[in-house]
MDTraj code that builds the backbone (N, CA, C; nanometers):
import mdtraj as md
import numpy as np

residues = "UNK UNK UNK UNK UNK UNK UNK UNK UNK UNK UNK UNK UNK UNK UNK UNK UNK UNK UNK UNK UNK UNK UNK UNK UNK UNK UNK UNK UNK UNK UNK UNK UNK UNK UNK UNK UNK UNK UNK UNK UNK UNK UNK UNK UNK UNK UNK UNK UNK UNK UNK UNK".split()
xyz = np.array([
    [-8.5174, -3.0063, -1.8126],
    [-8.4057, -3.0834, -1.7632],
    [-8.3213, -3.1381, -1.8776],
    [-8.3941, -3.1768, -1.9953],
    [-8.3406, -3.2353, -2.0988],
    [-8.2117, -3.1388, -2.1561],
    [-8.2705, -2.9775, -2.1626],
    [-8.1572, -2.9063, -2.1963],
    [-7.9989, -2.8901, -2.1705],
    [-7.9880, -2.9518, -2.0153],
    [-7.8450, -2.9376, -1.9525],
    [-7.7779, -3.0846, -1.9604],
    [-7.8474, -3.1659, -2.0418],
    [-7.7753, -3.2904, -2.0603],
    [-7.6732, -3.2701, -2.1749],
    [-7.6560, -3.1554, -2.2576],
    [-7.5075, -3.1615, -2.3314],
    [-7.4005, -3.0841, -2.2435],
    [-7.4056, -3.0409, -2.1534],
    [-7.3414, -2.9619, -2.0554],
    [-7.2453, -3.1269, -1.9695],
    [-7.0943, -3.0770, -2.0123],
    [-6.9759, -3.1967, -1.9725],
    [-7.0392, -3.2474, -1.8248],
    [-7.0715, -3.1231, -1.7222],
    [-7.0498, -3.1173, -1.5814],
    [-7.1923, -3.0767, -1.5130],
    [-7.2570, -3.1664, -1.4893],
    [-7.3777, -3.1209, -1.4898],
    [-7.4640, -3.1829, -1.3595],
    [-7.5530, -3.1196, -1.2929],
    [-7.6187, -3.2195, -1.1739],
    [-7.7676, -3.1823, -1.1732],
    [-7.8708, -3.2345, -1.1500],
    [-7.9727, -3.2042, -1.0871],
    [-8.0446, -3.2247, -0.9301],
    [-8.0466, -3.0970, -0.9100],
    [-8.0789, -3.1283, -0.7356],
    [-8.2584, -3.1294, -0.7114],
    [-8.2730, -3.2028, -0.6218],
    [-8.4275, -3.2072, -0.6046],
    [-8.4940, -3.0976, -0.5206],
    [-8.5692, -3.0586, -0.4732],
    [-8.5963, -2.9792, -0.3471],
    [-8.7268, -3.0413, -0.2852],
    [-8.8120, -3.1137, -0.2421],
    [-8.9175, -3.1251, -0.1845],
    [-8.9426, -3.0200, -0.1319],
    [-9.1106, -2.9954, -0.2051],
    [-9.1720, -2.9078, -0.1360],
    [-9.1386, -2.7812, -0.1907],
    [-9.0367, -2.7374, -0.3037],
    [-9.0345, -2.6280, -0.3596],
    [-9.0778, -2.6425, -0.4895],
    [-9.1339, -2.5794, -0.5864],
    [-9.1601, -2.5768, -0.7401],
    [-9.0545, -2.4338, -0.8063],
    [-9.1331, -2.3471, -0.8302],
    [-9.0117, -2.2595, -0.9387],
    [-8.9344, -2.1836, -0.8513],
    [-8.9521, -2.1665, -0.7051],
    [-8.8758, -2.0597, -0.6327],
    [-8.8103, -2.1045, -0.4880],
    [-8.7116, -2.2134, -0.4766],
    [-8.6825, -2.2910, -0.4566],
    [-8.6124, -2.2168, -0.3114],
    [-8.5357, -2.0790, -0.3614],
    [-8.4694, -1.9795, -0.2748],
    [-8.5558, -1.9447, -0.1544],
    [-8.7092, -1.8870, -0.2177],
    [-8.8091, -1.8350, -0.1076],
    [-8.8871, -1.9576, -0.0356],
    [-8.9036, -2.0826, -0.1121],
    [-9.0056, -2.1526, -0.0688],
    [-8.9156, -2.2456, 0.0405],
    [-8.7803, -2.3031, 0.0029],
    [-8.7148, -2.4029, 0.1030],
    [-8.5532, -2.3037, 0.1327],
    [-8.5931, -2.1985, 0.1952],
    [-8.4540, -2.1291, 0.2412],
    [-8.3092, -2.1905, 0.2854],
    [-8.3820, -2.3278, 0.3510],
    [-8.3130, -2.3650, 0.4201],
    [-8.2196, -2.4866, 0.3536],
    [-8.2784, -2.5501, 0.2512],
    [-8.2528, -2.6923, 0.2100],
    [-8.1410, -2.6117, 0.0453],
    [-8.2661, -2.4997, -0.0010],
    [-8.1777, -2.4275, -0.1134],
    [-8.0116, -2.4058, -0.0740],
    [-7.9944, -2.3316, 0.0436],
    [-7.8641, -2.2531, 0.0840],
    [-7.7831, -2.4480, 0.1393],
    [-7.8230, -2.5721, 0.2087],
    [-7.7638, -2.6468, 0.1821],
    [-7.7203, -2.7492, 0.0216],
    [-7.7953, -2.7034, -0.0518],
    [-7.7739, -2.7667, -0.1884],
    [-7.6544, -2.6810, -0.2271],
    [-7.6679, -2.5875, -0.1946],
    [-7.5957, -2.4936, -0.3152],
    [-7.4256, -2.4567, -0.1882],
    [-7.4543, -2.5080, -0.0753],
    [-7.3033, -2.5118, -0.0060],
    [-7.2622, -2.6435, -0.0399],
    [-7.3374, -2.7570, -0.0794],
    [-7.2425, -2.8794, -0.1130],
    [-7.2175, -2.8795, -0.2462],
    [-7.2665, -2.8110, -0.3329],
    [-7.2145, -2.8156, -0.4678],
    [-7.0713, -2.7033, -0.4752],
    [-7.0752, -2.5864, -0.3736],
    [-6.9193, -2.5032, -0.4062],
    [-6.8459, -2.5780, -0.3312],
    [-6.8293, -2.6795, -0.1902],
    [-6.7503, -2.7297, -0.1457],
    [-6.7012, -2.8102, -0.2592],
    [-6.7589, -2.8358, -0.2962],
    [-6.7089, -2.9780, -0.3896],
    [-6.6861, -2.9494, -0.5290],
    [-6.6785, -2.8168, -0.5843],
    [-6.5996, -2.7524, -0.6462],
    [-6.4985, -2.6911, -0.5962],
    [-6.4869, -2.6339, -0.4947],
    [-6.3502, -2.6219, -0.4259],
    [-6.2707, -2.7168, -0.3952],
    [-6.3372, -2.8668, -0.3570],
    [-6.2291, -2.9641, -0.3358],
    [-6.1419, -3.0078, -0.4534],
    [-6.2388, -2.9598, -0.5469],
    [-6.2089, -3.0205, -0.7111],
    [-6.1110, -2.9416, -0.7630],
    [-6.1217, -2.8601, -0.7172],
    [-5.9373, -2.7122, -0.7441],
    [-5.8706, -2.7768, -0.7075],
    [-5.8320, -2.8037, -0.5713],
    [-5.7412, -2.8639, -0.4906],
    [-5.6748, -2.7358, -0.3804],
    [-5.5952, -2.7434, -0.3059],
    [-5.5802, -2.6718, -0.1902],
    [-5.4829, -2.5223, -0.2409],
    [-5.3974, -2.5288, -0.3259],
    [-5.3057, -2.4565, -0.3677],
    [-5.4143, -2.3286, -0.5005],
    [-5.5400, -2.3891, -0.4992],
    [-5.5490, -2.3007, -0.6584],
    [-5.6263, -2.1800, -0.6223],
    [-5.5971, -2.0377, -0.6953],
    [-5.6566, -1.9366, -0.6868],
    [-5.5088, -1.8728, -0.6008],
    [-5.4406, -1.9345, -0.5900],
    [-5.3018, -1.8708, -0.4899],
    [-5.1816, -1.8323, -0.6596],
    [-5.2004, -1.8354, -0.7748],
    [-5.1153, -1.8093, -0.8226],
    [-5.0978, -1.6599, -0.8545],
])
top = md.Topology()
chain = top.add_chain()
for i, resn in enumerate(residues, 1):
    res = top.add_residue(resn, chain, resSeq=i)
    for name in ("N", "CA", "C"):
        top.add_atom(name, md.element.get_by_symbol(name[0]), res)
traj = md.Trajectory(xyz[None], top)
């Protein structure tokens, strides 16, 4: 964890109940972590970007 602390933009998400394979072990909680982190890089574009 220590490694991604020089990284500007950075988060750590938890998973209960998963250890190294987070995809196979919590299918369900993985695919919601990882839809609130692109929403909220998409909000962070703003509505107009990727249109140029």
């Amino acid at each position: 964890m220590e490694s991604c602390q020089h990284l500007a933009q950075h988060r750590l998400e938890s998973i209960p109940g998963a250890a190294h394979h987070a995809l196979l072990e919590r299918p369900e909680a993985y695919g919601a972590c990882l839809e609130r982190v692109l929403q909220e890089h998409e909000s962070a574009r703003g509505p107009m970007a990727g249109m140029e």
